[in-house]
N, C-alpha and C positions, 0 to 999 in steps of 0.2 A: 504494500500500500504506500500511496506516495503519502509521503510526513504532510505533506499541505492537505492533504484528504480527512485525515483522521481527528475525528471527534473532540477527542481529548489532547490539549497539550502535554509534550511531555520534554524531560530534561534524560537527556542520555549521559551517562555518566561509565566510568573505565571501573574495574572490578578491583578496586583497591581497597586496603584497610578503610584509610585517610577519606577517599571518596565516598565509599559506605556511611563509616560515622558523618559525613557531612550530610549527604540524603538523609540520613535518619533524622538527624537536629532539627532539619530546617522541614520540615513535613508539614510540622504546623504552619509556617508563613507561604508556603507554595499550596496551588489549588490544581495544580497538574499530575500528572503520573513521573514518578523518576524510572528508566528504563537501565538497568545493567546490562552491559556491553562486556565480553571477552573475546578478541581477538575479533572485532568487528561482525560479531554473533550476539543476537538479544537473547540472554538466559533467565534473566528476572526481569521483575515490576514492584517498584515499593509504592504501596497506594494507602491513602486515607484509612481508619477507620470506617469512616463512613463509607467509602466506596468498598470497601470491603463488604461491609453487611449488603449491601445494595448490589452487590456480582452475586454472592450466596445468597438473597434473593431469588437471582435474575436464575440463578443455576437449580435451583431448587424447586421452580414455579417449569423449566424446561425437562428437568427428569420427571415432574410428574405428571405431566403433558406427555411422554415420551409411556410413563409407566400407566395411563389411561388406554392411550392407544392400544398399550399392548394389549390389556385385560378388553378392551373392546372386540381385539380380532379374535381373541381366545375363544370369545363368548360365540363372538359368530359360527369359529368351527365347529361350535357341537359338542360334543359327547359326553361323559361322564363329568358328575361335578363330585371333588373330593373336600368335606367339612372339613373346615377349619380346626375343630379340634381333632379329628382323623389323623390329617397331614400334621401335626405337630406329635402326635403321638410315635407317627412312623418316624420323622426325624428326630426325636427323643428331645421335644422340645416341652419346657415342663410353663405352666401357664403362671406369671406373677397374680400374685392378691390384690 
């Protein structure tokens, strides 16, 4: 993606001690993404707080979108339905109080 494209500003930073602890300090006064760079390869993202909960949001609202669908097409193919307490009995799953 070209950098002028992308949603979020970010500050690209080299993978050093020195540069790390500085990304980390200054987090609170930046409202961008700081991006780790090795050897002119992105291997991290140090982001907010809050954009943290708001990715794990965004991630959490997509696997269970992802895990509807499945139980959708399941449902369509039919066949046998195995109870809940059954299927944890076979996998020796014991039920909390």
């Amino acid at each position: 993606m070209d950098p002028d494209d992308r949603p979020i500003p970010e500050r690209v930073i080299c993978d050093t001690p020195e540069a790390l602890s500085a990304a980390v300090a200054a987090m609170g006064d930046w409202d961008d993404v700081v991006v780790v760079e090795r050897d002119g390869r992105r291997v991290a993202a140090i982001i907010s707080p809050q954009d943290l909960e708001l990715f794990m949001r965004l991630l959490w609202d997509k696997e269970m979108e992802h895990d509807l669908g499945a139980a959708a097409r399941a449902k369509a193919e039919g066949g046998e339905s195995i109870p809940l307490e059954q299927l944890m009995d076979e996998l020796g799953i014991q039920r909390s109080a």
